[in-house]
N, C-alpha and C positions, 0 to 999 in steps of 0.2 A: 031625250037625246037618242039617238038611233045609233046602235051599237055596229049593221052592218058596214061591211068598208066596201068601196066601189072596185074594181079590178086595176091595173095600171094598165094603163095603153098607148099604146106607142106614140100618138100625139103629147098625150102629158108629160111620156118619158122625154122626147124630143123637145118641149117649153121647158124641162128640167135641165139636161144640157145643154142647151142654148145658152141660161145663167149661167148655169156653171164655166160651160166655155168661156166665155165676156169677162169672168171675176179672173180667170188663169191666164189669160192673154191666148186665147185658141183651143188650150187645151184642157182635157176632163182627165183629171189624178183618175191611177188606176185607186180601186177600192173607193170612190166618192160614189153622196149617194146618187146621182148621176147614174152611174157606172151601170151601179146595181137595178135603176129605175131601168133603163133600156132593157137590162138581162132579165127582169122580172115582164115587160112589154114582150118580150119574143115568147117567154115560156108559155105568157097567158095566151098569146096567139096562135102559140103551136098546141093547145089544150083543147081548142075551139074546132 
């Protein structure tokens, strides 16, 4: 099993809320991991 983890990126964070939006009727709960998937997509970006 390969232990590395791939980066988050702002595509996958973005197919993450996209669900998340659909299940809330538009919107993503502050604190979802949603939320966090985007914030973790900017930092990895602003890292690069």
């Amino acid at each position: 099993m390969a232990t590395e983890k791939a980066p988050m990126t702002k595509d996958a964070a973005r197919r993450i809320q996209k669900a998340t939006a659909k299940k809330y009727d538009g919107k993503v709960p502050k604190g979802s991991w949603a939320a966090k998937a985007m914030s973790l997509a900017a930092h990895n970006e602003n890292k690069t």
